[in-house]
C-alpha positions as CSV (number, residue, x, y, z in Angstrom):
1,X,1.1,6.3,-21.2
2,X,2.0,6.9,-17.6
3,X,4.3,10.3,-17.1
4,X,6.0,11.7,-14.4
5,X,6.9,9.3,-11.3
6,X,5.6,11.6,-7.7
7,X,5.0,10.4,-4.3
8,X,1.2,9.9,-3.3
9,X,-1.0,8.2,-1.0
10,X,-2.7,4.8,-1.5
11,X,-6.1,6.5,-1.3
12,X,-5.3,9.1,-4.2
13,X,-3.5,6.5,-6.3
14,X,-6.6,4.7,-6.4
15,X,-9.0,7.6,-7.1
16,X,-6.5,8.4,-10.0
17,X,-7.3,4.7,-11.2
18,X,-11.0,5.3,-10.9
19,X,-11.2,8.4,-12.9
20,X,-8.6,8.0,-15.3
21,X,-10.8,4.7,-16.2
22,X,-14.0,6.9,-16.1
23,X,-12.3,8.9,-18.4
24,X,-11.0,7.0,-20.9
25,X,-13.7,4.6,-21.0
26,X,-17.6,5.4,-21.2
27,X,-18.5,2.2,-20.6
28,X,-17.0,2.2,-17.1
29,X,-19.4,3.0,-14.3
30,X,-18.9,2.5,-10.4
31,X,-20.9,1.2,-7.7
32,X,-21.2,0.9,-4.0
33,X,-22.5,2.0,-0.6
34,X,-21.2,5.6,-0.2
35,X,-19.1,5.8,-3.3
36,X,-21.0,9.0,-4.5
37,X,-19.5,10.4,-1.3
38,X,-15.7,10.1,-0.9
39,X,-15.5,10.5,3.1
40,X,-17.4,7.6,2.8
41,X,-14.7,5.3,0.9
42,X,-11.7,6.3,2.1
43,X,-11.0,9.0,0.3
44,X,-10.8,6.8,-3.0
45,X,-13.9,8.3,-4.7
46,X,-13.6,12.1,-3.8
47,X,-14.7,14.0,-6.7
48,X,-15.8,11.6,-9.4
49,X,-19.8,12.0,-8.3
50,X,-19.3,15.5,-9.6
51,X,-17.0,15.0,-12.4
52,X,-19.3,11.8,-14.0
53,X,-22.8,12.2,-12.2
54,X,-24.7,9.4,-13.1
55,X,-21.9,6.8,-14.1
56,X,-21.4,6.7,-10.0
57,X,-24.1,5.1,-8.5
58,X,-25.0,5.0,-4.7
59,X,-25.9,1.2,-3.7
60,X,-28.8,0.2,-2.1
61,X,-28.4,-2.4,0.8
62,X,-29.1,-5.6,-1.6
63,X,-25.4,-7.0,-2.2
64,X,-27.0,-9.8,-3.8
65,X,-29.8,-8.2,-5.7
66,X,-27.0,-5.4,-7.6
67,X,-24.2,-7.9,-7.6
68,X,-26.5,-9.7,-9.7
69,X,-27.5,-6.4,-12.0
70,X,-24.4,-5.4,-12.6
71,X,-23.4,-8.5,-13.9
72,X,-26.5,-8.3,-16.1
73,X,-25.1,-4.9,-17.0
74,X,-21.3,-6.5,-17.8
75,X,-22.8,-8.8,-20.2
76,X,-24.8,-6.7,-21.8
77,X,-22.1,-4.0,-23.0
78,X,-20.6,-1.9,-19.5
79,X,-17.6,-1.9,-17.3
80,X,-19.0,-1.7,-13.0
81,X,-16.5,-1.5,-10.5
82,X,-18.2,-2.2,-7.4
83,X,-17.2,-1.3,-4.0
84,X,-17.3,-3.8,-1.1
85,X,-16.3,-1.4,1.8
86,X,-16.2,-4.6,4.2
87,X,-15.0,-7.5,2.7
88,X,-17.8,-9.7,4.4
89,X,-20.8,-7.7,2.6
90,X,-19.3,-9.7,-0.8
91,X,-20.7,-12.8,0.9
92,X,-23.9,-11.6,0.7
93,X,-23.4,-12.0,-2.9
94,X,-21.4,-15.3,-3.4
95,X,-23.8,-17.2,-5.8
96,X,-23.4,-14.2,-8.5
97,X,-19.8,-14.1,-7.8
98,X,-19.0,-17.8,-7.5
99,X,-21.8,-19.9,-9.5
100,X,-22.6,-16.9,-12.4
101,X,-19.6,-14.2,-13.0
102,X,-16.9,-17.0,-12.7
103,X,-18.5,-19.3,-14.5
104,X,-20.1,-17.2,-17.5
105,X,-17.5,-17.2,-19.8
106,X,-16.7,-20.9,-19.7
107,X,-20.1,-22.1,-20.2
108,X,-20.5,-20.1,-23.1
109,X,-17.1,-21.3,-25.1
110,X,-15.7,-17.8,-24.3
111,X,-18.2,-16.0,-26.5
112,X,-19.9,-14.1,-23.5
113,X,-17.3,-12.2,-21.1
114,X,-18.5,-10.7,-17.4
115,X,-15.6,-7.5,-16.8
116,X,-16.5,-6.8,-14.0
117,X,-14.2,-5.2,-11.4
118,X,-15.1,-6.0,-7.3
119,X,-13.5,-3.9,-4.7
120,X,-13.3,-5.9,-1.7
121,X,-12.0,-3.7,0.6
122,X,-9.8,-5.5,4.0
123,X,-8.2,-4.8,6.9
124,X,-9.1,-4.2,10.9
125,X,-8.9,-1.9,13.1
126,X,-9.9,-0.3,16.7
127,X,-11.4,-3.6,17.6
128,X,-13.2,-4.4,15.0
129,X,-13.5,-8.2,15.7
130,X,-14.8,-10.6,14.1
131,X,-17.1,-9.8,11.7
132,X,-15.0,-7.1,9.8
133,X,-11.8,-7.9,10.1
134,X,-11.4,-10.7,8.1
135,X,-9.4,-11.1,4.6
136,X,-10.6,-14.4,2.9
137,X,-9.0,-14.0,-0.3
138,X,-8.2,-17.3,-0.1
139,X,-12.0,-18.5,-0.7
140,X,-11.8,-16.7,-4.2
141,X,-8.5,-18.0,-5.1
142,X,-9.8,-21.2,-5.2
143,X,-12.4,-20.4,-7.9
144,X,-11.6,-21.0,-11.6
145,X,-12.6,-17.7,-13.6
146,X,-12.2,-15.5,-10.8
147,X,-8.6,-13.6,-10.9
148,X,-8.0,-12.2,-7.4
149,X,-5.0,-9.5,-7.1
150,X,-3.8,-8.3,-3.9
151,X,-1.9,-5.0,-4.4
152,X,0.6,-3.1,-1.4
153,X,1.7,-0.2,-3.0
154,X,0.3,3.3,-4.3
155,X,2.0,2.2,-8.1
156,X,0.2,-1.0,-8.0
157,X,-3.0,-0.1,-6.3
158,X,-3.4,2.2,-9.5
159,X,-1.8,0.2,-12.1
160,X,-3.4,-2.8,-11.2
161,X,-7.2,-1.3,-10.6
162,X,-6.4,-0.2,-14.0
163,X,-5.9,-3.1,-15.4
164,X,-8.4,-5.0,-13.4
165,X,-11.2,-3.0,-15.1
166,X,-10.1,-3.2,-18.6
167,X,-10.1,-7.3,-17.8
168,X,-12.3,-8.6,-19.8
169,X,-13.4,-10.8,-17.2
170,X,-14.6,-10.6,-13.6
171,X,-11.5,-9.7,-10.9
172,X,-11.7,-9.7,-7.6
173,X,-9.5,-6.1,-6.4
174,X,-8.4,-6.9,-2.4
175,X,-7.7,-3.4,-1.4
176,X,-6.9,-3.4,2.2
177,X,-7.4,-0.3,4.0
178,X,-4.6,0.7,6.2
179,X,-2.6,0.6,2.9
180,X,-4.8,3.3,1.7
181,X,-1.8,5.7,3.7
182,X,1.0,4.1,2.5
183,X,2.8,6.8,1.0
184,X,5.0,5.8,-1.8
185,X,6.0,6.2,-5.5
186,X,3.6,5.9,-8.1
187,X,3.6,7.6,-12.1
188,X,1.3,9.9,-13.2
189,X,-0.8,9.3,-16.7
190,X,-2.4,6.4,-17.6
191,X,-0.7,2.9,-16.9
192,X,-1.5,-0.9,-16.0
193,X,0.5,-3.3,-14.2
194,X,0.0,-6.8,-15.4
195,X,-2.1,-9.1,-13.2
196,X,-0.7,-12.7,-12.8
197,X,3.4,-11.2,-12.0
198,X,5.1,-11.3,-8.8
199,X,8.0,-8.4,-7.9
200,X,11.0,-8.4,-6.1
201,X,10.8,-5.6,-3.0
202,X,13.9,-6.2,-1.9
203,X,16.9,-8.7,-3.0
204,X,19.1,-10.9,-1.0
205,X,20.4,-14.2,-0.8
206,X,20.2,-16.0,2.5
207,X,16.4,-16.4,3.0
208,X,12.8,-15.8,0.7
209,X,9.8,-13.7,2.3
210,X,6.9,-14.0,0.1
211,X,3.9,-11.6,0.9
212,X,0.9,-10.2,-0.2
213,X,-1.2,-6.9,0.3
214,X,-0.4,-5.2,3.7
215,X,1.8,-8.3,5.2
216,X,3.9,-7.1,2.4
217,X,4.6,-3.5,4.2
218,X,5.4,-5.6,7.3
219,X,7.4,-7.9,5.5
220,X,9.6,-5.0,4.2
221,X,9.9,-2.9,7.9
222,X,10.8,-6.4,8.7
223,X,13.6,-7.1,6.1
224,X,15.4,-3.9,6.4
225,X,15.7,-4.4,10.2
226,X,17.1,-7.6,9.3
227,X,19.5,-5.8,6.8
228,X,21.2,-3.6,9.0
229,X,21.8,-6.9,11.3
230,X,23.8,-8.0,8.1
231,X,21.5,-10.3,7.2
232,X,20.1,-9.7,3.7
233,X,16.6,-11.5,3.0
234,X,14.5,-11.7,-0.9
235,X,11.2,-9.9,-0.2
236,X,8.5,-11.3,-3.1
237,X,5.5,-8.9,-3.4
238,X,2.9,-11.4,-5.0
239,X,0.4,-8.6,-6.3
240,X,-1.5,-11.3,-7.5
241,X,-3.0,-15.0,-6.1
242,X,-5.0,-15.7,-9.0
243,X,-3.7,-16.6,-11.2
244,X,-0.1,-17.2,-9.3
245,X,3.0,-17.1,-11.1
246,X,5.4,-18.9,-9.4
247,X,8.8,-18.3,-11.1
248,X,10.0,-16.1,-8.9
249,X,9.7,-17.7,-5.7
250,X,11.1,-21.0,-7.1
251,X,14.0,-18.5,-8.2
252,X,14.3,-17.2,-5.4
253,X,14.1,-20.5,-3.1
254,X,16.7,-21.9,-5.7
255,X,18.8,-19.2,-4.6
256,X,18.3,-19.2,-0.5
257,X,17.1,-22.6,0.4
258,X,14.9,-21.2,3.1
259,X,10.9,-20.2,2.5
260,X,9.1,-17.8,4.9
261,X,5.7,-17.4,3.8
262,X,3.5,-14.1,5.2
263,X,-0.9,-14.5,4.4
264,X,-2.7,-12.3,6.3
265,X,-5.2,-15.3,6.9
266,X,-5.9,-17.8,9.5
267,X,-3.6,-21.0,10.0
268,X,-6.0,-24.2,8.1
269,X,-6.3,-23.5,4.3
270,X,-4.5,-20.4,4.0
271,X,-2.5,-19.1,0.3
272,X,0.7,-19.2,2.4
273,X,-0.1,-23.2,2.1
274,X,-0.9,-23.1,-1.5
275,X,3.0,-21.5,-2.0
276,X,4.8,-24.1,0.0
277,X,2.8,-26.8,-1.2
278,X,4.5,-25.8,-4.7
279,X,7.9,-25.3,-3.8
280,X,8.0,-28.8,-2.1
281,X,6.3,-30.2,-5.6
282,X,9.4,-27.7,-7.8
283,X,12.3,-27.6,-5.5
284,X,12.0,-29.8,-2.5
285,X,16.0,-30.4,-3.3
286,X,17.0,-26.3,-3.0
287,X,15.0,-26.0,1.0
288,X,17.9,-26.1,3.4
289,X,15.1,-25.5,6.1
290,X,11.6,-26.7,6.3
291,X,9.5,-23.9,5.4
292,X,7.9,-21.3,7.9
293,X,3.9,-19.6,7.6
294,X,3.0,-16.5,9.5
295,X,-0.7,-16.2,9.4
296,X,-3.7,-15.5,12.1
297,X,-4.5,-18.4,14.2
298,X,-7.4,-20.4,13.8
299,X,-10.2,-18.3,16.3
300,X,-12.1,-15.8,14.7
301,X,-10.6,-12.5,15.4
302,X,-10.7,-10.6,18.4
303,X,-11.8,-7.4,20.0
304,X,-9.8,-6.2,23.0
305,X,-6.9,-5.2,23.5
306,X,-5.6,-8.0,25.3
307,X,-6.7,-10.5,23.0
308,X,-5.4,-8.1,20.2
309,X,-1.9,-7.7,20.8
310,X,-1.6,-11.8,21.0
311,X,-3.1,-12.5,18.1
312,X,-1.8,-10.2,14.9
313,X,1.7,-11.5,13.2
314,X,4.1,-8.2,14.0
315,X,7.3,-7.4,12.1
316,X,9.4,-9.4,15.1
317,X,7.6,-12.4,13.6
318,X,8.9,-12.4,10.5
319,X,12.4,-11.5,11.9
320,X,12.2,-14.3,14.3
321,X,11.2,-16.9,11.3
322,X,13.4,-15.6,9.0
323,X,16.4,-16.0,12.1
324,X,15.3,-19.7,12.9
325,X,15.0,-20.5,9.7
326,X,19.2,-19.5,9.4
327,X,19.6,-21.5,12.9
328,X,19.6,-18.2,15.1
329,X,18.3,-18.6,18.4
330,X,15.2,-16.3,19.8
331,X,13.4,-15.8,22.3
332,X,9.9,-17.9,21.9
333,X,6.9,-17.1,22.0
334,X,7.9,-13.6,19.9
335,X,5.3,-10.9,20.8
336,X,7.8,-8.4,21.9
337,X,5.1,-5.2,22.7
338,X,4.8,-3.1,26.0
339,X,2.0,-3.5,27.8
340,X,0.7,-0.3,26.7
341,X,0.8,-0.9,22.8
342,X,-2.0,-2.0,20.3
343,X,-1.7,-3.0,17.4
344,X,-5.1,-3.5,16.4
345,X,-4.0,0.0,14.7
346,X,-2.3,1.3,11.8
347,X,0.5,3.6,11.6
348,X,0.6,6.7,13.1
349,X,0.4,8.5,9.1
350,X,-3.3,7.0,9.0
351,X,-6.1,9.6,8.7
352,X,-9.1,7.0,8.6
353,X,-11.9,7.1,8.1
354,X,-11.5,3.3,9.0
């Protein structure tokens, strides 16, 4: 059981996951490009190559080929947490994920289970573009078998990698990067937070901002800026896409009448879509507003600066929707910067490597 509550960094609180799960269970072995080397993933593997030797395994530049073993391995009696340090180099690998892992446990009337744990690790940065930039979360959200969770803080990033390898089935672990230096609350010990539950951040009663992930740390700078305006918003943390409980957001929407939905995705096909879409089917009747997404548009993302600080949703997005959705007028369109910001970077508290 999980001890003392301390303040730590996103990084450490999931190292703490990995080797706690190590630890505790022999089965458990992880795998990735530079995960024997902790510089290499973010600081989230420091250490374990020494403390486990050979149950951390360097990866060999075959995302399909391993994706492939280690499911072999899953079946046949271990736990592998692979690391994805770009999202993209898990689409090398989408019929094992999609067509096999997914599906393995269906086909075989639940008598064959696949736990195996996928770190696909998001987020841009210094210009990135792109090609590693991207979060499509949504892709795997889609896919029966697959759970995708989606964690923003240093108590869920541990308590849900936890849990995510003790699934008994494959889980897809979005672990975005800049939130690897949020600092923030998390206990010590052992623990799991459930996949599938939603979490209030904050709680309010004239609007709901649902997020996921890192939109959920902009959501919140956004919401308490909003607070001390005297206007007092319902921040949802969704921790989890896959499979989505929505009883807290139709709560919540019962309560405000106005939906502002944050997906760090572009525009066409996003999960923002997927939550609207259900509280028009539930509680059309409770929206006093139409509801509002704040997502990436639809061009791939950019590199410079100038196309940069145009395309990222900012925290005065989210204040802006959140104040037209209440009938407050702004200024349009709401990219308040100075010429010499850039967003394209994280906060000032981030170390990298990126």
């Amino acid at each position: 059981m999980a001890e003392n509550m301390r303040e730590i960094y996103g990084h450490q609180a999931v190292n703490e996951a990995l080797d706690l799960s190590l630890e505790k269970h022999k089965d458990v072995v992880l795998i990735g490009q530079g995960v024997p080397d902790g510089t290499q993933t973010y600081g989230t593997t420091t250490g374990l190559s020494d403390k486990y030797g050979d149950r951390v395994y360097e990866m060999p530049l075959s995302e399909a080929g391993m994706t492939g073993i280690m499911m072999g391995a899953a079946l046949t009696g271990l736990r592998p947490v692979m690391t994805f340090a770009r999202f993209e180099f898990a689409l090398l690998a989408m019929d094992q994920i999609v067509n096999q892992a997914a599906k393995w446990s269906y086909m075989f009337d639940g008598q064959a289970h696949v736990p195996l744990t996928m770190r696909l690790i998001i987020g841009r940065g210094w210009g990135q573009g792109a090609q590693h930039s991207q979060s499509l979360h949504n892709w795997f959200a889609h896919i029966p078998g697959l759970k995708v969770v989606m964690p923003s803080t240093p108590r869920d990033l541990k308590g849900l990698l936890i849990s995510s390898i003790e699934d008994p089935n494959p889980v897809i672990f979005v672990e975005h990067r800049w939130l690897h230096y949020n600092f923030g609350p998390a206990p010590e010990g052992y623990y799991t937070t459930s996949i599938g539950k939603s979490d209030f951040l904050l709680r309010g009663n004239m609007a709901t901002v649902v997020a996921s992930s890192y939109m959920s740390f902009e959501a919140l700078k956004a919401c308490q800026n909003l607070a001390q305006e005297g206007i007092e918003v319902e921040l949802i943390d969704l921790k989890t896409i896959a499979p989505l409980d929505d009883s807290l957001i139709l709560e919540s929407v019962k309560k405000t009448g106005r939906l502002i939905v944050c997906d760090q995705s572009h525009f066409t096909g996003n999960f923002a879509g997927e939550i609207i879409a259900r509280v028009c089917e539930k509680a059309l009747e409770d929206l006093k507003e139409p509801p509002i997404r704040i997502t990436y548009p639809d061009i791939p993302l950019p590199t410079t600066k100038g196309l940069a600080n145009f395309y990222f949703p900012t925290v005065q997005h989210i204040e802006n929707a959140v104040k037209k959705t209440l009938g407050i007028k702004v200024d349009e369109p709401f990219h308040a910067m100075k010429a010499e910001d850039f967003i394209d970077i994280p906060d000032k508290t981030f170390k990298g490597p990126f």
